[in-house]
C-alpha positions as CSV (number, residue, x, y, z in Angstrom):
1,X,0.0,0.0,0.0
2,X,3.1,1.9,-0.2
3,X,3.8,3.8,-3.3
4,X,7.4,4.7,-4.1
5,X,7.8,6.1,-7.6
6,X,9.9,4.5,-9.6
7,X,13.8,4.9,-8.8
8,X,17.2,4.4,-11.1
9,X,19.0,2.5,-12.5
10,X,16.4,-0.4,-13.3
11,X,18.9,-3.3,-13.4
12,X,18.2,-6.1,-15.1
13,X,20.6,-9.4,-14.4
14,X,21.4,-11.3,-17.5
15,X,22.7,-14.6,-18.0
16,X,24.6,-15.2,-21.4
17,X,24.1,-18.6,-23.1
18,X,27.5,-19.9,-25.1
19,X,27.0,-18.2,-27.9
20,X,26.7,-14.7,-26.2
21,X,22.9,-14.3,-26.5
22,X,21.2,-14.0,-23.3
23,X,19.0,-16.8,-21.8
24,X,15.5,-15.9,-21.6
25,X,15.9,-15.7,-17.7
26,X,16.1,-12.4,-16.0
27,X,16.3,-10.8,-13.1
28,X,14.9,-7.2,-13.4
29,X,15.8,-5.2,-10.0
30,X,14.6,-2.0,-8.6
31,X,16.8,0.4,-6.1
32,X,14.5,0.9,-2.8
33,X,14.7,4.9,-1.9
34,X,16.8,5.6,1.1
35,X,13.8,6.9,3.1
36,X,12.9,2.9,3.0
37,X,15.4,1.2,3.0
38,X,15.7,0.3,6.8
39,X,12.1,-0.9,7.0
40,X,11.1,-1.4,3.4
41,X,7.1,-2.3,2.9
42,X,7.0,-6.0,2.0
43,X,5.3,-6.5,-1.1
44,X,2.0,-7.7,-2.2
45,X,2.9,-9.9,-4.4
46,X,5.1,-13.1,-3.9
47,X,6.8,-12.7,-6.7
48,X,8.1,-9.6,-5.8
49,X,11.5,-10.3,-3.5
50,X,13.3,-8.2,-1.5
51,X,17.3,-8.8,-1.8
52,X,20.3,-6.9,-0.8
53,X,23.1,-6.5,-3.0
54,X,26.5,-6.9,-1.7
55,X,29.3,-4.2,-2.2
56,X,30.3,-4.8,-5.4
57,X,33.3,-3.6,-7.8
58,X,32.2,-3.9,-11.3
59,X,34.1,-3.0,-14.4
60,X,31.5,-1.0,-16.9
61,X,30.9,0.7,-20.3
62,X,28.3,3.9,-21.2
63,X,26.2,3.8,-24.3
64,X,23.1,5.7,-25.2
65,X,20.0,5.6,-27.3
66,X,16.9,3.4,-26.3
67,X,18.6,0.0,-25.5
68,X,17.6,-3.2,-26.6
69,X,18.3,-6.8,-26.0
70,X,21.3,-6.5,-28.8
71,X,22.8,-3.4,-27.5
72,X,23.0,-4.9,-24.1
73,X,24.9,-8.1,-26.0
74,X,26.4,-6.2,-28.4
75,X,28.4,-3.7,-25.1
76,X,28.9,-6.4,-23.2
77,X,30.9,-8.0,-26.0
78,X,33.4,-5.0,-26.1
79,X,33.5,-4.5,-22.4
80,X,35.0,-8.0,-22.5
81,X,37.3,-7.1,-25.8
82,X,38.4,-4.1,-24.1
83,X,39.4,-5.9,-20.5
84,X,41.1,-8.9,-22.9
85,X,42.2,-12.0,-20.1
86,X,44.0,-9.7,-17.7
87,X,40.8,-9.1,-16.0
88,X,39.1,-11.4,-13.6
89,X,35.3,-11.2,-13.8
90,X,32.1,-12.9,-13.2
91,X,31.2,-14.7,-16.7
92,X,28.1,-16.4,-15.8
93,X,26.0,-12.9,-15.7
94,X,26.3,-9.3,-15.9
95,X,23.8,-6.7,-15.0
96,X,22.2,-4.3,-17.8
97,X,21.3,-0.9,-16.7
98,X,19.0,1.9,-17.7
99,X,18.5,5.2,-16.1
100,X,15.4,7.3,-17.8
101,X,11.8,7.1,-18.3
102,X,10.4,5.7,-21.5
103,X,9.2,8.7,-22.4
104,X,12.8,10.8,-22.3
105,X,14.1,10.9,-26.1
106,X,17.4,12.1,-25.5
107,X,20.9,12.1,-23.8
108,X,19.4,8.4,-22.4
109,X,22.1,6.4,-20.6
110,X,22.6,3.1,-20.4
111,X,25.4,0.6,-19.0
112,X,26.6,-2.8,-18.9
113,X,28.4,-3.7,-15.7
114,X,30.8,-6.8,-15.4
115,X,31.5,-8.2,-11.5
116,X,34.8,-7.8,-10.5
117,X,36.0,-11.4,-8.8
């Protein structure tokens, strides 16, 4: 019964299958406002989770436009050029991240974050 607007990034977790196409699971994650976060309202729905994310060191790359499932592939491919083997990084998902409203036509952001190991 709580509303809380809608906050950013929206982070969805992807999971690449061999070929570098991502699996059709997600994970699509919200950032809880500070003002909740102590005592956050438990959802309605049981799908709905609440989880909290570890400190984290990621490695990441900035692109803009309105972002689709290829973009997302297609950045996180040269993210991983870009580090090359020296790097030690989670390979079995990265998160995809988006920061505007649908409705904003320009200047969008959007990122791919690798997990630092």
């Amino acid at each position: 019964g709580v509303g809380m607007g809608m906050t950013a990034p929206v982070s969805i977790t992807a999971f690449p299958a061999e070929d570098g196409s991502l699996q059709q699971k997600v994970k699509v994650s919200l950032r809880i406002p500070s003002q909740f976060q102590a005592n956050p309202p438990h959802p309605s729905d049981e799908s709905i989770k609440i989880e909290e994310r570890q400190e984290m060191t990621i490695y990441s790359t900035q692109f803009g436009g309105y972002a689709k499932e290829v973009d997302y592939v297609n950045y996180a491919a040269k993210l991983e050029s870009a580090l090359g083997s020296e790097a030690a990084y989670r390979k079995d998902f990265y998160f995809c991240n988006g920061y505007d409203p649908p409705m904003k036509p320009f200047g969008r952001r959007n990122e791919v974050w690798f997990v630092k190991e």
